[in-house]
Phi, psi and omega in degrees: 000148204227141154276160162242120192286149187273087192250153141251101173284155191307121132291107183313158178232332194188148182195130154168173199272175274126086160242151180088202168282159143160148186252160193202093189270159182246153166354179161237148193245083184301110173246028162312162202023061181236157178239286235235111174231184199213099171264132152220125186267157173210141174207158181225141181101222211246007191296181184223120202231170174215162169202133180256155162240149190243159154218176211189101162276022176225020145301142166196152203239028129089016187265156152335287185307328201271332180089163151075164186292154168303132175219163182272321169099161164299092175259121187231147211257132173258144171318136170194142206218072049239148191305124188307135199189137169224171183215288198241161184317133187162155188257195171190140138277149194235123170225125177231123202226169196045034147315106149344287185313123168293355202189113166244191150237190164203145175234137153231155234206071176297186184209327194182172184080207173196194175144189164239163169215140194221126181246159170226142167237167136222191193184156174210178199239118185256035161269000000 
């Protein structure tokens, strides 16, 4: 007897130019029943950047399917280690598997330079 698995094929999440300060939060990504999810960022030029992933069990974005009024919900940054941080053009992936939190997101946080960042998620189900 075979399951049928739970995918998220690769999404933009967040793209755009950069200069200066700025913070830049992404999509919120609903990862109930997800085991395996995967962010990887890319940039290019000179920014000098960090990216965090937040989740948030009091999100809800307030639709038919999810119930109850819209809320911004609680975002708190889960530990990682080491924190992703770049100076010059190049990615990192992030793989987070057995989340609790029904609902993540990604922030990235420039300090200086310029430059694009660009993020993608996917996710699967390993059952």
């Amino acid at each position: 007897m075979s399951r049928i698995k739970n995918v998220y094929f690769p999404y933009p999440i967040f793209g755009q130019a950069v200069s200066g300060d700025s913070v830049i939060i992404s999509s919120v990504t609903q990862v109930l029943y997800h085991d395996n999810m995967l962010y990887q960022f890319k940039w290019t030029g000179t920014s000098s950047t960090a990216f965090y992933i937040q989740s948030s069990a009091d999100y809800n974005p307030g639709t038919p399917m999810t119930g109850g009024a819209y809320n911004a919900g609680t975002w708190d940054s889960i530990d990682l280690d080491p924190l992703p941080t770049t100076s010059s053009g190049s990615s990192y992936s992030v793989n987070i598997q057995f989340l609790a939190s029904p609902w993540i997101r990604a922030m990235a946080i420039t300090s200086s330079g310029s430059g694009v960042i660009s993020g993608f998620t996917t996710g699967k189900t390993v059952g």
